[in-house]
PDB file of N, CA, C and O in Angstrom:
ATOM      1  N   UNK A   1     -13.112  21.699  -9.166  1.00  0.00           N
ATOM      2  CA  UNK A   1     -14.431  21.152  -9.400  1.00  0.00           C
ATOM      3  C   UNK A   1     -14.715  20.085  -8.341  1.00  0.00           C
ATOM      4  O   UNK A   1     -13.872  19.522  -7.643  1.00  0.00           O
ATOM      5  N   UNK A   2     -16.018  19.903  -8.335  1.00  0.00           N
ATOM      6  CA  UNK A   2     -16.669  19.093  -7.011  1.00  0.00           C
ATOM      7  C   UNK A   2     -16.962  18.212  -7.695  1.00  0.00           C
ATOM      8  O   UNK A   2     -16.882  18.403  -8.908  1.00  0.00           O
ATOM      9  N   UNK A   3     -17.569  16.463  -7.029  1.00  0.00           N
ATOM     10  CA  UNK A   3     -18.644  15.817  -7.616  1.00  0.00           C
ATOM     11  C   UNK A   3     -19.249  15.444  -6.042  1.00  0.00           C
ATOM     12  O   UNK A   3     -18.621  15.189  -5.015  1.00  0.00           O
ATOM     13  N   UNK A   4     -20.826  15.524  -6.304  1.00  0.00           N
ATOM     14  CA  UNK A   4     -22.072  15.637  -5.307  1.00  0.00           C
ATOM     15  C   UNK A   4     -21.995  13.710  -4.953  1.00  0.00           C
ATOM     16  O   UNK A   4     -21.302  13.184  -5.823  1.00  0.00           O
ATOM     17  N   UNK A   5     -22.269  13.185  -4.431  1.00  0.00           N
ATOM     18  CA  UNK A   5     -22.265  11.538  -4.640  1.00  0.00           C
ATOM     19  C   UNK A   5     -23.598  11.428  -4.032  1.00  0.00           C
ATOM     20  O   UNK A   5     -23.960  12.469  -3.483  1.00  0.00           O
ATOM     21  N   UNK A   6     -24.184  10.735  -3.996  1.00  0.00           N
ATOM     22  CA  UNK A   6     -25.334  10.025  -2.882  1.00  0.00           C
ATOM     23  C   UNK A   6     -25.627   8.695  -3.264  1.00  0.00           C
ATOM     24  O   UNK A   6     -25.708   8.251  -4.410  1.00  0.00           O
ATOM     25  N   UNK A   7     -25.792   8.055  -2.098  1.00  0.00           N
ATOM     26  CA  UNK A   7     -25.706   6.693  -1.854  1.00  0.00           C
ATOM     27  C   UNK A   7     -27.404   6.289  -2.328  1.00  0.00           C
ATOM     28  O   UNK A   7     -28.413   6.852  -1.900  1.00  0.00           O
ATOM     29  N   UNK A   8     -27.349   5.242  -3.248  1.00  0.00           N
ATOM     30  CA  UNK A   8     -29.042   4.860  -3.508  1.00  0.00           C
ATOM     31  C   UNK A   8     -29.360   3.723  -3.246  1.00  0.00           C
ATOM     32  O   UNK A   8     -30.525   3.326  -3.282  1.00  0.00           O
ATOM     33  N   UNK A   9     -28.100   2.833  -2.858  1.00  0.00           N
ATOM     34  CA  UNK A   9     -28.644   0.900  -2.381  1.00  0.00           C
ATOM     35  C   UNK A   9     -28.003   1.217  -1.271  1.00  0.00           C
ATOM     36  O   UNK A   9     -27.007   1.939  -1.263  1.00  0.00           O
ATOM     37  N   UNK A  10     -28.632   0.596  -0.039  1.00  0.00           N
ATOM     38  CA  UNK A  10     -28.402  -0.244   1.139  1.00  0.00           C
ATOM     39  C   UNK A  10     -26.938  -0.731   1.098  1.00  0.00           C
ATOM     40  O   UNK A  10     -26.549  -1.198   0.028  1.00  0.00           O
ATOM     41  N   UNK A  11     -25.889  -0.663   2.374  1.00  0.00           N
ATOM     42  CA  UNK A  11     -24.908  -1.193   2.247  1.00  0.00           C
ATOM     43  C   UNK A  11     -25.068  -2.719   2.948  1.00  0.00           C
ATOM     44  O   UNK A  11     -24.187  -3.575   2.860  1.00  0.00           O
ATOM     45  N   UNK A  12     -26.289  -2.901   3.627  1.00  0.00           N
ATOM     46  CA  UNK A  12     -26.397  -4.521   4.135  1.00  0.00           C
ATOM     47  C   UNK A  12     -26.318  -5.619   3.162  1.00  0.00           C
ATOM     48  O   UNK A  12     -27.001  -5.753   2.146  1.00  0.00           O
ATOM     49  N   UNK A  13     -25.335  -6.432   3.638  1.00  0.00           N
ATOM     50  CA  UNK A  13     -24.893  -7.723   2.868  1.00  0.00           C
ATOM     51  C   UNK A  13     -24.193  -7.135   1.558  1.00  0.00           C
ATOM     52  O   UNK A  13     -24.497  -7.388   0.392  1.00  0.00           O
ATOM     53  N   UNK A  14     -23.078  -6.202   2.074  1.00  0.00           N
ATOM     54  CA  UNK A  14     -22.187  -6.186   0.643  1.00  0.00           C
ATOM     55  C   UNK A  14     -21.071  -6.548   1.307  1.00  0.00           C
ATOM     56  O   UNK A  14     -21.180  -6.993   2.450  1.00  0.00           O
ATOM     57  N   UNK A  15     -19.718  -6.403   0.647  1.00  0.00           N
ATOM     58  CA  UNK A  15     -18.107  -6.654   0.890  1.00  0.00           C
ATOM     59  C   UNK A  15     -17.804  -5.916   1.757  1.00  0.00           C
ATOM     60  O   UNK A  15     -18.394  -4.887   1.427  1.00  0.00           O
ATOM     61  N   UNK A  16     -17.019  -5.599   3.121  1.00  0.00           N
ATOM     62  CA  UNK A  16     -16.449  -5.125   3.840  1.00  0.00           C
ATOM     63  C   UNK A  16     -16.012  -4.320   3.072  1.00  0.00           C
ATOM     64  O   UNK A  16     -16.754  -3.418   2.684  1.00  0.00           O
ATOM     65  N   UNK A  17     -14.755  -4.399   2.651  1.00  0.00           N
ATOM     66  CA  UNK A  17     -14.597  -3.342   1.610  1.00  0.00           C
ATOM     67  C   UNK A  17     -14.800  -1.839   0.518  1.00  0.00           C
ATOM     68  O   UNK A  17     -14.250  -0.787   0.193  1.00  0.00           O
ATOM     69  N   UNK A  18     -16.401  -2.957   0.217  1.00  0.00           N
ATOM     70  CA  UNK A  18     -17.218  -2.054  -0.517  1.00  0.00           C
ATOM     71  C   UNK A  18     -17.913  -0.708   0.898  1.00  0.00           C
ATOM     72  O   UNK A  18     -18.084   0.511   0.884  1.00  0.00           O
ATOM     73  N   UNK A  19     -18.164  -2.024   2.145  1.00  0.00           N
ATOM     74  CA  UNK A  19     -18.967  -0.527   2.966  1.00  0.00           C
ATOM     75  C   UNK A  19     -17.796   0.294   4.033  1.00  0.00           C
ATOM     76  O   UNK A  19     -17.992   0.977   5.038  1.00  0.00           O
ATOM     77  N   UNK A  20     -16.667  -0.058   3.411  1.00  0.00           N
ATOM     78  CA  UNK A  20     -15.528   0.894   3.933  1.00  0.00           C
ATOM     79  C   UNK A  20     -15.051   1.869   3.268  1.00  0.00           C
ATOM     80  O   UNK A  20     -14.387   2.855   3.589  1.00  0.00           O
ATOM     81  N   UNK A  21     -15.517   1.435   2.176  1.00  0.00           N
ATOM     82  CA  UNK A  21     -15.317   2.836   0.739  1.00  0.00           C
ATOM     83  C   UNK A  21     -16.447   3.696   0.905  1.00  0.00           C
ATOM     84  O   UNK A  21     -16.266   4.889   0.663  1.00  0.00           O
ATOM     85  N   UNK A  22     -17.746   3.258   1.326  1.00  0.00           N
ATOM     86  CA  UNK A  22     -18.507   3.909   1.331  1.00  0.00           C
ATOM     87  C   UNK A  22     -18.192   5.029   2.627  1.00  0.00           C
ATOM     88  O   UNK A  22     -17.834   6.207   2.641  1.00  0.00           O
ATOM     89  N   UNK A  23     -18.397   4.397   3.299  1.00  0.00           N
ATOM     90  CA  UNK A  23     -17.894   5.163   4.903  1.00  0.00           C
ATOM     91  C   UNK A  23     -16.731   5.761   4.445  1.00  0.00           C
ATOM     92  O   UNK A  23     -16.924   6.926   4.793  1.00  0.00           O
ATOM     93  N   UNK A  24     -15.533   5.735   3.837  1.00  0.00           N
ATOM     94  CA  UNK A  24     -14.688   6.793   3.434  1.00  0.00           C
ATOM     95  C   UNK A  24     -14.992   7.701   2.544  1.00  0.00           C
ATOM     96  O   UNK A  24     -14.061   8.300   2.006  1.00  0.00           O
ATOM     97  N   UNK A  25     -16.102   7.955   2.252  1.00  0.00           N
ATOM     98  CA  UNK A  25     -16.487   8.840   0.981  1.00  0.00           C
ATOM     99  C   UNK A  25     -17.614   9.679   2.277  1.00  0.00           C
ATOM    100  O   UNK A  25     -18.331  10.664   2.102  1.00  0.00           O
ATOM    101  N   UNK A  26     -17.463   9.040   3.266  1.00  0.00           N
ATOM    102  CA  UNK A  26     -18.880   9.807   4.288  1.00  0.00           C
ATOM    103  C   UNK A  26     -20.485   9.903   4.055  1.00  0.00           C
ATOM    104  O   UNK A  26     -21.267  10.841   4.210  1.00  0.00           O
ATOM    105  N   UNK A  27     -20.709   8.277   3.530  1.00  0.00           N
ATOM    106  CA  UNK A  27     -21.801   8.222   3.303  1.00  0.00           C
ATOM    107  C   UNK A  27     -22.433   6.824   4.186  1.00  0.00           C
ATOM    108  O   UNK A  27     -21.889   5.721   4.131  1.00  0.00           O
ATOM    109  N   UNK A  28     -23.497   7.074   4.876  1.00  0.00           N
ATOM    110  CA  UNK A  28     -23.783   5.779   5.846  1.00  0.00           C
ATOM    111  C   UNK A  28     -24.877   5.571   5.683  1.00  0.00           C
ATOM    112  O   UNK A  28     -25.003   4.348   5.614  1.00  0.00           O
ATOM    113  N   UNK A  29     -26.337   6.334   5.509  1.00  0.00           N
ATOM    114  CA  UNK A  29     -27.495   5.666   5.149  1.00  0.00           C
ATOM    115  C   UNK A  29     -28.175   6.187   3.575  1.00  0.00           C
ATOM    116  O   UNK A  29     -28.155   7.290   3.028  1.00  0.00           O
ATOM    117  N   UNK A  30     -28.572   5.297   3.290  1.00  0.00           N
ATOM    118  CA  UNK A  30     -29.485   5.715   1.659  1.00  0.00           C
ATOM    119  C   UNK A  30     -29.961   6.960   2.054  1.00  0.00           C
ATOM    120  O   UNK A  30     -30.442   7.432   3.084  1.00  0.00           O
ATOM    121  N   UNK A  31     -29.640   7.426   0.743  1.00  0.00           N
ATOM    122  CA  UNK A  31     -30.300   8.913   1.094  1.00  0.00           C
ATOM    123  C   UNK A  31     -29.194   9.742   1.171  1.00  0.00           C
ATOM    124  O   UNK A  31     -29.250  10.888   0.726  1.00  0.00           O
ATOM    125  N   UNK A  32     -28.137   9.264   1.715  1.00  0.00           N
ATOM    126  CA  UNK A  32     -26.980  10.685   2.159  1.00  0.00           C
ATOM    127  C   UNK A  32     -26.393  11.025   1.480  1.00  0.00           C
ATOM    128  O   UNK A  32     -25.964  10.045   0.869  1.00  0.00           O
ATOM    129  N   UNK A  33     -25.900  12.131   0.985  1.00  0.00           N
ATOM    130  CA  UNK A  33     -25.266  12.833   0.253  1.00  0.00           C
ATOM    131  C   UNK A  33     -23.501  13.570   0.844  1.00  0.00           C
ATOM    132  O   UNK A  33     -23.288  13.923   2.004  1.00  0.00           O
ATOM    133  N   UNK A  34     -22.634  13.631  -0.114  1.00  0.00           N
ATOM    134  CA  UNK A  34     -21.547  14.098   0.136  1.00  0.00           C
ATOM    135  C   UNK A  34     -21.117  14.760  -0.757  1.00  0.00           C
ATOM    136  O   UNK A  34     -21.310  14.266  -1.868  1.00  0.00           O
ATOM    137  N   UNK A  35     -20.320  16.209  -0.723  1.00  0.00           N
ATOM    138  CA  UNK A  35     -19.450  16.852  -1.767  1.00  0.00           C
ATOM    139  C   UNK A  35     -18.160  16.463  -1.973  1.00  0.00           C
ATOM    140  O   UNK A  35     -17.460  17.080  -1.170  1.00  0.00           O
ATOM    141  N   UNK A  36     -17.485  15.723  -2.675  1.00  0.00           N
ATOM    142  CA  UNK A  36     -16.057  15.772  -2.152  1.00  0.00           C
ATOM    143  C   UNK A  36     -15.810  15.900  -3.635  1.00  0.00           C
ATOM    144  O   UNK A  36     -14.660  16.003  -4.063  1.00  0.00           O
ATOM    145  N   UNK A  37     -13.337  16.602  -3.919  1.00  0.00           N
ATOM    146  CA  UNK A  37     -12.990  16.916  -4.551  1.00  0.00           C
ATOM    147  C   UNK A  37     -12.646  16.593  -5.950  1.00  0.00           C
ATOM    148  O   UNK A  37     -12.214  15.455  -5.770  1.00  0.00           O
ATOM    149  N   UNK A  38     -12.537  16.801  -7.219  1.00  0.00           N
ATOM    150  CA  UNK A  38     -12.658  15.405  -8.446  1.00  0.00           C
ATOM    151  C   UNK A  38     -11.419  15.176  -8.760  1.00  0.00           C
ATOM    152  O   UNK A  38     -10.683  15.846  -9.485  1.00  0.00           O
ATOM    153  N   UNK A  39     -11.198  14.174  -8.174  1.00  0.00           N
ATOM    154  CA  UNK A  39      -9.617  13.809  -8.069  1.00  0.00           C
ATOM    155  C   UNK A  39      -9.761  12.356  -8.556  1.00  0.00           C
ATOM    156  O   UNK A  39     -10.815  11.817  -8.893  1.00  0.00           O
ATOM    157  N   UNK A  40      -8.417  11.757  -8.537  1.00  0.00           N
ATOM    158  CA  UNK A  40      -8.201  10.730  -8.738  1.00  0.00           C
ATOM    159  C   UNK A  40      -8.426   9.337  -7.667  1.00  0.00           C
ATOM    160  O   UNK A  40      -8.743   8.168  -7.886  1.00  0.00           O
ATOM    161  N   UNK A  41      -8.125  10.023  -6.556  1.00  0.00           N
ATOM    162  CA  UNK A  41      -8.452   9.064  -5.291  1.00  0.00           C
ATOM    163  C   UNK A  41      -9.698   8.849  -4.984  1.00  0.00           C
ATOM    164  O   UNK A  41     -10.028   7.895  -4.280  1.00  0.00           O
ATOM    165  N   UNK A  42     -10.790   9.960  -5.617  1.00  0.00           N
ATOM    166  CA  UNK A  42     -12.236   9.861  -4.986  1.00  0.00           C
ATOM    167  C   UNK A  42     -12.528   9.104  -6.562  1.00  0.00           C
ATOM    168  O   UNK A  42     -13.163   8.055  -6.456  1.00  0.00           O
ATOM    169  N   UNK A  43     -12.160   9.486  -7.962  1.00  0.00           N
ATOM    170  CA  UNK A  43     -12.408   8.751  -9.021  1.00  0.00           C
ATOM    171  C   UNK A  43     -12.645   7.442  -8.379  1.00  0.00           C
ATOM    172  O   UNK A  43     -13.743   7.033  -8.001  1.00  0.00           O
ATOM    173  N   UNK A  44     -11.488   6.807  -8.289  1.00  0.00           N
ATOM    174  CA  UNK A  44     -11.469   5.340  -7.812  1.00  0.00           C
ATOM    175  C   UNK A  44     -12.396   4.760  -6.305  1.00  0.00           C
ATOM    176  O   UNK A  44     -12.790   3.599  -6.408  1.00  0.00           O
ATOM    177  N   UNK A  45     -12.571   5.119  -5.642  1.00  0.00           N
ATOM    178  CA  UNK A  45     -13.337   4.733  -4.987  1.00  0.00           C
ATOM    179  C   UNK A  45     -14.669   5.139  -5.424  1.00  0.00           C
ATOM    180  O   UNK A  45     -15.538   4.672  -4.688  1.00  0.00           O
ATOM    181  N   UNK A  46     -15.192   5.978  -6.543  1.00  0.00           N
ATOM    182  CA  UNK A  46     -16.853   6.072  -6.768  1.00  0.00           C
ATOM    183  C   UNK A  46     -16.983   4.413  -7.668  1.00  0.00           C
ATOM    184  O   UNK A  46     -17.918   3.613  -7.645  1.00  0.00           O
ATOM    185  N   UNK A  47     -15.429   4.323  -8.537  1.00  0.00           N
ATOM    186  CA  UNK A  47     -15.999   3.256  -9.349  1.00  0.00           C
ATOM    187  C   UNK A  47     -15.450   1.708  -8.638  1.00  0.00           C
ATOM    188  O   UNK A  47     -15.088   0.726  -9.287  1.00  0.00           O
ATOM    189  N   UNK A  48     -15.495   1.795  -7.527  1.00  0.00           N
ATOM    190  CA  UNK A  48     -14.982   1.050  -6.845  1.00  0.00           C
ATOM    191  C   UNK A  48     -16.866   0.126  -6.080  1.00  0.00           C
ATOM    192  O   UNK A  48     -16.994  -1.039  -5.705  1.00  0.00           O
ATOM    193  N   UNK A  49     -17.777   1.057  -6.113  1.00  0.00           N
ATOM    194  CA  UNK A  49     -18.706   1.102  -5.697  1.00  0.00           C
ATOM    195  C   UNK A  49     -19.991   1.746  -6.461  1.00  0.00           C
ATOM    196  O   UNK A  49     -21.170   1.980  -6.197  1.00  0.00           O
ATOM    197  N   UNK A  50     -19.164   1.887  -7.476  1.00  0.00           N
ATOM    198  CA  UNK A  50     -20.525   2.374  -8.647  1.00  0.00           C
ATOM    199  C   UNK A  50     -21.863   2.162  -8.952  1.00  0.00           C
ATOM    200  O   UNK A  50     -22.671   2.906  -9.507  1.00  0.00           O
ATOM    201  N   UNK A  51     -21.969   1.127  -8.543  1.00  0.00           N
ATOM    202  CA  UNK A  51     -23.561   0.303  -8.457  1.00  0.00           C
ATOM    203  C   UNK A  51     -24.183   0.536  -7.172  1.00  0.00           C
ATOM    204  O   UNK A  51     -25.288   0.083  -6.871  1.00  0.00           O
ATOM    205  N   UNK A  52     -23.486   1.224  -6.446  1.00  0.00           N
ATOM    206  CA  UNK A  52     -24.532   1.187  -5.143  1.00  0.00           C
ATOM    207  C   UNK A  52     -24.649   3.476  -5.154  1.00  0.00           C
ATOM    208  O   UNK A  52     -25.182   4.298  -4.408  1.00  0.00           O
ATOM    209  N   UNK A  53     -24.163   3.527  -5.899  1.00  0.00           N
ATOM    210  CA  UNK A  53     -23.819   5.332  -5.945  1.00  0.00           C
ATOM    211  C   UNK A  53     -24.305   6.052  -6.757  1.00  0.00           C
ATOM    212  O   UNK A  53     -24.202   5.535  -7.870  1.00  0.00           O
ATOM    213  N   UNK A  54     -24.945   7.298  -6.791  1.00  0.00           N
ATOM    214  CA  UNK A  54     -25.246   8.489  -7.588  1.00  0.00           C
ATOM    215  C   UNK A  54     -24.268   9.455  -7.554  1.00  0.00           C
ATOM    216  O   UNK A  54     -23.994   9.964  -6.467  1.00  0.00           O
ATOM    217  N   UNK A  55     -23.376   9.984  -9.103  1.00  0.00           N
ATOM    218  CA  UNK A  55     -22.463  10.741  -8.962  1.00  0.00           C
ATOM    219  C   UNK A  55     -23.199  12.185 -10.074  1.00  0.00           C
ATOM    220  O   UNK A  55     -23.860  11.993 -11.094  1.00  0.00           O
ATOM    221  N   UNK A  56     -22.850  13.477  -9.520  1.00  0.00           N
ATOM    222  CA  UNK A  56     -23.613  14.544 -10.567  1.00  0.00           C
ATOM    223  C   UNK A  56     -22.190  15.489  -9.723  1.00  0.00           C
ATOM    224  O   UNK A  56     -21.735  15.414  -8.581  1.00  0.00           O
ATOM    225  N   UNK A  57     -21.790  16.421 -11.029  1.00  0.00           N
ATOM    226  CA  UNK A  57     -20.695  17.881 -10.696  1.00  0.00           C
ATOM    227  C   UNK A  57     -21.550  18.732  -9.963  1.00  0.00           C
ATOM    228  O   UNK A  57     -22.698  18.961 -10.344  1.00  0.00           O
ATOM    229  N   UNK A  58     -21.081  19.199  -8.965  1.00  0.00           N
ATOM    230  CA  UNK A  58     -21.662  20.204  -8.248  1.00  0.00           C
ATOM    231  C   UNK A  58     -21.206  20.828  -8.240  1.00  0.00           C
ATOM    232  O   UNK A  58     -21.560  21.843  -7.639  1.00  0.00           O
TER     233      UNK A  58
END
């Protein structure tokens, strides 16, 4: 199984961190979308950044 992500807040003026998770999930401007696998490693980084993310099963 997949989950679809897309990014819905701006990563300007957040935690390094937070926009390095983002960029590891392959998402860089509002609007972008990524498929990746439903695992445990992508678990944790969606809720790592949950407030700035849209997650739906694809």
């Amino acid at each position: 199984m997949a989950l679809k992500i897309k990014l819905i807040k701006s990563l300007i003026g957040r935690k390094d961190s937070h926009i390095a998770t983002a960029h590891s999930l392959g998402l860089k401007k509002i609007g972008s979308e990524t498929t990746q696998p439903d695992n445990e490693a992508t678990r944790g980084k969606i809720n790592h950044i949950s407030y700035l993310v849209e997650v739906t099963e694809a």
